[in-house]
N, C-alpha and C positions, 0 to 999 in steps of 0.2 A: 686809165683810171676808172675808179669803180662810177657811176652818175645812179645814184640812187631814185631821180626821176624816171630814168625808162627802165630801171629794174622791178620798183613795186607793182604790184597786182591785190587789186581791191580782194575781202574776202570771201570764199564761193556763196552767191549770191542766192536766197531763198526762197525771195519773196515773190511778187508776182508778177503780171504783165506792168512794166515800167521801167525804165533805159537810168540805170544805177549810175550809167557812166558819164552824163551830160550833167556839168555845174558839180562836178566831183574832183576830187587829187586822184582817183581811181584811175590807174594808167592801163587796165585792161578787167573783163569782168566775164562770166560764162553763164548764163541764165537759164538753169533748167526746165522751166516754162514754155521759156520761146522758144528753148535748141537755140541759144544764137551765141555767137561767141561776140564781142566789143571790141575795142582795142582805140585806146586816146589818140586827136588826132598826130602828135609828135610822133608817136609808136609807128602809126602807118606813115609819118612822111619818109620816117629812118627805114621802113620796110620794103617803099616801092623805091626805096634808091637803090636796090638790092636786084639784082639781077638773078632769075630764076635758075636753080641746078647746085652743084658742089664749087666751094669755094676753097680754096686753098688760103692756106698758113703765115695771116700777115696780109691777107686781100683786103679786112673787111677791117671797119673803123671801132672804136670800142662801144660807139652808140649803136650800129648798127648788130653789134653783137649782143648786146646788153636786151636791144628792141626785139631783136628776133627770139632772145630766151624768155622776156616776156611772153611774147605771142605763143612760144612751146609752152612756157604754163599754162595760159589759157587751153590750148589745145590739151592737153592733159586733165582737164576738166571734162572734155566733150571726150574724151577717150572714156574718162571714170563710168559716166552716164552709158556709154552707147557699148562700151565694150565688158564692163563689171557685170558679174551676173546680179549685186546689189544694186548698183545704177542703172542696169537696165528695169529690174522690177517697180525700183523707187519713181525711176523715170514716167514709166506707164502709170503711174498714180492719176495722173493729170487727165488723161483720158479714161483712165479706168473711173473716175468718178462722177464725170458725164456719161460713160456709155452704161455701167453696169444700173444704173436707175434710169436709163431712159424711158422703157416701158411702164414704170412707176411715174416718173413727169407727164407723158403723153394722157396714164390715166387720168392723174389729177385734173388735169385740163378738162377733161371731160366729166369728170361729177362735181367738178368744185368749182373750177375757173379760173382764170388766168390772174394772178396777185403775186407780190413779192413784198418781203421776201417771206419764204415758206416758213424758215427758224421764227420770223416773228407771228407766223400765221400758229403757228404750232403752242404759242406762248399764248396765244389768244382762246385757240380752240384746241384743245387736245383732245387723241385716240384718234387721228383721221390714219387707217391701216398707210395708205401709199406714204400720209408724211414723216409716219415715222421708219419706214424704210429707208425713206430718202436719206432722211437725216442721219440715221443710225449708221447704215452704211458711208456717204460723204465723211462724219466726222472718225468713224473706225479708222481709214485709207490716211485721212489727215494725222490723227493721233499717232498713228506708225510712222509717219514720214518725221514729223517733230523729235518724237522720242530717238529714234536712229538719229538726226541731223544732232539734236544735242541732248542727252539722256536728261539733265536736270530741268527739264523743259516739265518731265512725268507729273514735277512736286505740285505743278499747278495743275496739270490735265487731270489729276488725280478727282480733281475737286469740280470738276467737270461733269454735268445729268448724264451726257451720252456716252460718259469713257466707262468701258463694261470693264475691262482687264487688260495688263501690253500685253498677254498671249492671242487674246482675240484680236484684237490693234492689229498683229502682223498675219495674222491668220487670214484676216481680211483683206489689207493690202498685199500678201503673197495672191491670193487666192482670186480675190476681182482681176490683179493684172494677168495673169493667167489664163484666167474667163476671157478677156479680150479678146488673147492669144486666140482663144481655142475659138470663140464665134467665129472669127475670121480664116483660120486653117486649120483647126482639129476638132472638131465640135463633138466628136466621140469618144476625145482625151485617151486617142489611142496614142498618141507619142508623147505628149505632153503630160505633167506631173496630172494622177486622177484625181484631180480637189474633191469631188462627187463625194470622194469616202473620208473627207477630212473629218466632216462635221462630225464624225459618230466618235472618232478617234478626239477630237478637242475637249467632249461633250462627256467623255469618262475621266480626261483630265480635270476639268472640273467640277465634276462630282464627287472626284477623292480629292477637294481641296488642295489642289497640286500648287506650289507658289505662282504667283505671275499669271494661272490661268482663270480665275474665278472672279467673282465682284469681290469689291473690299480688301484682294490680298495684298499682303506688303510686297515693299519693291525695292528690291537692291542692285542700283546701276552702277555699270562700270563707270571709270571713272574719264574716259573719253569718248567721243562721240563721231559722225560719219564726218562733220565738218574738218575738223580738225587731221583728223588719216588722211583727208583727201588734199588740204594745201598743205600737209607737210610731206605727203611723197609729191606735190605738183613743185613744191618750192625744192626739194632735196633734191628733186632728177633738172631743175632749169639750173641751179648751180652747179653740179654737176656738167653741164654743158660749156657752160662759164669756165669753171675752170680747167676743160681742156682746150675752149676754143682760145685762150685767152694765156694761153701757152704755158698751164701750171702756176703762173706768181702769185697766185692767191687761195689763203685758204679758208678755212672756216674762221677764224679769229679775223682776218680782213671781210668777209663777208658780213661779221656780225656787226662791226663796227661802222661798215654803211646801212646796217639797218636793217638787214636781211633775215635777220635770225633773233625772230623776237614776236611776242603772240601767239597767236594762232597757229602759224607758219613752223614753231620749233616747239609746240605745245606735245604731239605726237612722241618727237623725236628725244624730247628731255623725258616721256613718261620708257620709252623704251630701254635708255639708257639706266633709267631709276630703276625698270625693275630686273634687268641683267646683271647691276651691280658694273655698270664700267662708265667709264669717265667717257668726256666726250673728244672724239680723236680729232685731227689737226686737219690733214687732209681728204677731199674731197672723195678721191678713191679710196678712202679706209675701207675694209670689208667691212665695218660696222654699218658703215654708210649704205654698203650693197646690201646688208643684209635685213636692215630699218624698212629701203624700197621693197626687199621680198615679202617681209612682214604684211606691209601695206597692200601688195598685190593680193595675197592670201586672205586677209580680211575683208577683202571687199567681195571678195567671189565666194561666199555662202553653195551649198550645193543641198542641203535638206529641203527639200522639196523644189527646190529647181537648178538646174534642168532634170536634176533625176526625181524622184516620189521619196518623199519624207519617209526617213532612216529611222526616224526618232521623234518622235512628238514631244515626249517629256523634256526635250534638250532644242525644242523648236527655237525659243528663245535663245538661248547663249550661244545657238551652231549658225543661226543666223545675222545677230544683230553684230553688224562689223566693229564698233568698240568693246564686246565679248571676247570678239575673236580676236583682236590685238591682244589683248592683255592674257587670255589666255595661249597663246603662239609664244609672248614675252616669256614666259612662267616654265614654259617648257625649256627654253634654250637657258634658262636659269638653272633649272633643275634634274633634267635629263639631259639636252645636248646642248655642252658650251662650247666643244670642240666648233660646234655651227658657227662662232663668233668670228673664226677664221675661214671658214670655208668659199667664202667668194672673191677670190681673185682676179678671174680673168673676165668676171660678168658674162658668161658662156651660156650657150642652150643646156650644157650638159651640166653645170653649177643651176642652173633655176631647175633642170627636171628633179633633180637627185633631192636636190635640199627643199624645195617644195613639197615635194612627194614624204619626205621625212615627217614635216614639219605638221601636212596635211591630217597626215596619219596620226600622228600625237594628240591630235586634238578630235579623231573618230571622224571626219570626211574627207569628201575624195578633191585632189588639189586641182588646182586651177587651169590644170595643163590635163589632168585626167575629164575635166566639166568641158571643154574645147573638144576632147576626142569623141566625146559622148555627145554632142552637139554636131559631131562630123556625120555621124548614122542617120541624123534627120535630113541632112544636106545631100547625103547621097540616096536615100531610101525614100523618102516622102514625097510623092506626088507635089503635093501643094506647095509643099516648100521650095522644090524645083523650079517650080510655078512663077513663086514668089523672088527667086532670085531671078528667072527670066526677065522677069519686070523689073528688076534692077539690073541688071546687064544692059538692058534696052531704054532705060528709065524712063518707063512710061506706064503707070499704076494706076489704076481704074480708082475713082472717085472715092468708093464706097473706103470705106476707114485706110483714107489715103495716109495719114500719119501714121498708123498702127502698123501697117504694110512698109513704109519704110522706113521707120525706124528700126523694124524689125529686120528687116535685111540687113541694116547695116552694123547690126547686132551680129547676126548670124556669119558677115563677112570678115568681122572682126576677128572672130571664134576661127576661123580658116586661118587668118596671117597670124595669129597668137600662137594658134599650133606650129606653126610653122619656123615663128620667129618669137618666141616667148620672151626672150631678153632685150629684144628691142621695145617692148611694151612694158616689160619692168624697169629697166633700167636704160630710156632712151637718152638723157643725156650723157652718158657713155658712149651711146652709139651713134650719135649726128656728130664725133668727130671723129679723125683718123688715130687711133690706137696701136700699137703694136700686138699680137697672139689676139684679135680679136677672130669670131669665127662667120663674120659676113661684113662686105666692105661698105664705104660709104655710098656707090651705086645703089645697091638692096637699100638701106636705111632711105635716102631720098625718096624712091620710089616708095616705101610704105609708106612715109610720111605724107608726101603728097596722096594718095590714097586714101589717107583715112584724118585728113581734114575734118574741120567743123563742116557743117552742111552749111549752115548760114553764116554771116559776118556781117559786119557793118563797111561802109564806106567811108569815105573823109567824112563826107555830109550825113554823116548816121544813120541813110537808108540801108534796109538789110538786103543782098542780094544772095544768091545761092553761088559757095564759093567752085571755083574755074573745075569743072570735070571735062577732062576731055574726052574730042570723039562724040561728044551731045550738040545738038541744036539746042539755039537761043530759047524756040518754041519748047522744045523737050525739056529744060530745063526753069522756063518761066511757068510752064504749065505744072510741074511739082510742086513751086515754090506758091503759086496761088493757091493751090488745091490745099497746101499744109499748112498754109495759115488762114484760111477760110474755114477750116475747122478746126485751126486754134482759138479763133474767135468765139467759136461758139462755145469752147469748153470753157473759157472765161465767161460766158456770158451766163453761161451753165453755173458755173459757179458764185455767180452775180444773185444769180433768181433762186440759190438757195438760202445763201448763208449771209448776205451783206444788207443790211438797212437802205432805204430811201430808192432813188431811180437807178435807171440804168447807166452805169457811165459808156462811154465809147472813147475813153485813151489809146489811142492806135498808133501816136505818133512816134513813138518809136519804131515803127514798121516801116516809114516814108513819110517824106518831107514833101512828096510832090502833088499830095492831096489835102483840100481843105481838112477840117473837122466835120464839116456839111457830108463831104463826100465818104470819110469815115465813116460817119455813122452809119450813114446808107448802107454801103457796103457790109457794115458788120450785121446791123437789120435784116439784110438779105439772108445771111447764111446760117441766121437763126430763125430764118419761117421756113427756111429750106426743109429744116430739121423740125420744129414743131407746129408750123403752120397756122403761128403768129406771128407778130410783131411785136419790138419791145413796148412801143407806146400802147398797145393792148391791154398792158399790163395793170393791173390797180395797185397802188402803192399803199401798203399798210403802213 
């Protein structure tokens, strides 16, 4: 029977360092902040009764199956993030807006003085050049991420002193995560998209008053947003799992009536259906089903200006923002290829190459399977990137922007198995069961999945550990996991001493149960004079 308790999954989580999932109904949560993936403690007790590798037909209980398609939606989350060519940019937000004004922080220190927060300093005294860098930049990175997570979010940013236009919004958050990139491995944007030549290219955009790129101009969003594509292919591919593990008897009409198919979760999936003109099918393996997941893979992987160099400036806006790109992928299989509504069968490498590549093209960039091969030339050709994956094969990553370096890898390792195995990343609950005419067996699928795990997770006790890689020491893998949240800290804190009112907080507890508050704060204190060579109680409170 269906147990609507270890099937729900809270909805992808936006906000900031704080554990959504403690004194919630939340049965699991993905926090793109921390990187960390959640999971209630019932989820993990049904989880560790589960003995590790492939289970055969009728082994496992229906809670246990229910628990483990939970945890594959959440993992489908930290795939969005770390494998999407849009989640990964979106991702780097966080760090991109600590690192790319750090030299603008370190000056203010030095001709102004240590105060927070800056937004109220700025209300107070205006024209200080570093604060309005600061600001300007911070809320551009922020505004992009808003507007993608949910477009009608714009009607208020609209109204907002720092929001210049959404062409700049993404211009800036394409182009600071980028700048990361490039400090750390390419700083002569010899492989990487040349942002260098953006600004002159933006800057005739709006000077012919192009829509979307200027102050003041109107704004016409589409009508879904990153939120919503993302838990309804996270919820579309866990059912999917469901009902092959669970032997076919249920389908989408028993799914909905536990609860499963409603919000958020089928907000995607019913605008898909709206604008193809077809009804919504019964079972799980319908090709519409397969074809909803392609949709959603393609939307998410933008390719104008990353990884390749912007195709099109004028179209920067609608070839990148992934509710663009839904609606406009929908429109096409409307009106040029319906024949597509049939075409995925067998869920195959060679159905996702064909009909992606189609679907890519219709809409003037290159598909998601084309953005992985082109990503393969950095992997085999670039020095530093080689470099960079040594230090993940070894995992062992020198201090200096430890998060950026391996997030990064793990981005880049993804883009390897994707090429390799595209239909197990579009459509993996298909593929964590035994199927017939499928074209890679349940061995291959285990092994990727174990592979490309969350990095972090919680425990029963809600401390976060770095999840099982094998072949590393405890050392090799403690010392990642301090070093990536030693300077998460400080990008929170970063984000603390720009934009938030009153003192510093140090909420950490979500990271471990087995330090005081006392010892938090210390700790987090620390990794911020590491960086700026203060302390937070330095600080003067405006």
């Amino acid at each position: 029977m269906l147990n609507s308790n270890l099937l729900s999954s809270t909805e992808l989580y936006d906000e900031l360092l704080s554990s959504p999932i403690n004194g919630t109904k939340s049965r699991g949560v993905y926090n793109p902040m921390q990187f960390v993936l959640r999971l209630r403690k019932d989820i993990q007790h049904e989880l560790n009764s589960l003995s590790p590798g492939i289970h055969i037909s009728g082994s496992l209980s229906d809670n246990q199956m229910q628990a483990f398609s939970t945890y594959l939606h959440e993992t489908i989350h930290w795939w969005q993030h770390v494998g999407s060519n849009f989640g990964f940019i979106s991702s780097l937000k966080f760090p991109a807006q600590a690192h790319i004004v750090h030299s603008d922080l370190k000056s203010l220190l030095n001709t102004t003085g240590a105060f927070k927060s800056i937004a109220k300093y700025d209300k107070l005294i205006n024209g200080d050049i570093h604060v309005n860098t600061i600001l300007n930049n911070w809320h551009d990175i922020e505004f992009a991420g808003q507007i993608a997570f949910d477009p009608t979010r714009i009607k208020s940013i609209v109204n907002n002193p720092y929001f210049e236009c959404w062409g700049h919004s993404y211009n800036i958050m394409w182009a600071s995560s980028i700048w990361t990139l490039g400090s750390t491995f390419d700083e002569e944007f010899s492989f990487l998209p040349k942002i260098k030549e953006w600004e002159d290219e933006f800057k005739k955009l709006r000077e012919k008053n192009i829509q979307g790129y200027y102050y003041g101009s109107s704004n016409v969003i589409p009508p879904i947003g990153i939120r919503a594509i993302y838990e309804g292919q996270a919820r579309f591919s866990q059912l999917q799992f469901l009902y092959g593990a669970q032997g076919y008897k249920y389908d989408l009409n028993d799914y909905a009536k536990a609860g499963q198919l409603s919000g958020i979760y089928v907000e995607a999936f019913n605008l898909f259906l709206s604008i193809i003109n077809e009804d919504a099918p019964v079972e799980l393996n319908d090709p519409l089903v397969g074809l909803f997941l392609l949709i959603c893979d393609i939307a998410t992987n933008p390719t104008n200006g990353f990884p390749f160099n912007i195709t099109n400036y004028e179209s920067f806006i609608i070839s990148n923002d992934p509710g663009y790109r839904f609606c406009n992928l929908c429109k096409e299989i409307r009106d040029r290829y319906s024949s597509l509504k049939y075409a995925i069968q067998n869920y195959s490498k060679e159905e996702y190459i064909t009909v992606s590549e189609i679907l890519a093209k219709s809409i003037n960039c290159f598909s998601p399977y084309e953005s992985s091969s082109y990503i393969l030339n950095w992997i085999d050709k670039e020095q530093k990137i080689i470099g960079l994956l040594k230090e993940e094969s070894d995992y062992k990553f020198p201090s200096q922007n430890l998060p950026i370096r391996l997030f990064f890898s793990k981005f880049l390792r993804f883009q390897e198995d994707k090429y390799k195995y595209p239909q197990i990343f579009c459509w993996p609950g298909m593929h964590f069961v035994e199927i017939k005419e499928k074209d890679l067996d349940l061995s291959e699928a285990y092994l990727i999945f174990e592979k490309h795990k969350a990095l972090f997770i919680d425990d029963i006790n809600g401390d976060i550990y770095h999840s099982a890689i094998r072949g590393y020491t405890d050392q090799q893998v403690d010392e990642t996991l301090n070093g990536f949240f030693a300077w998460n800290s400080v990008y929170d804190m970063v984000r603390q001493w720009i934009i938030e009112a009153g003192s510093f907080r140090f909420n950490y507890e979500w990271l471990s149960s087995k330090y005081t508050n006392e010892e938090m704060k210390e700790w987090a204190s620390k990794n911020f004079e590491t960086s700026f060579g203060l302390r937070p109680e330095d600080f003067k409170i405006l």
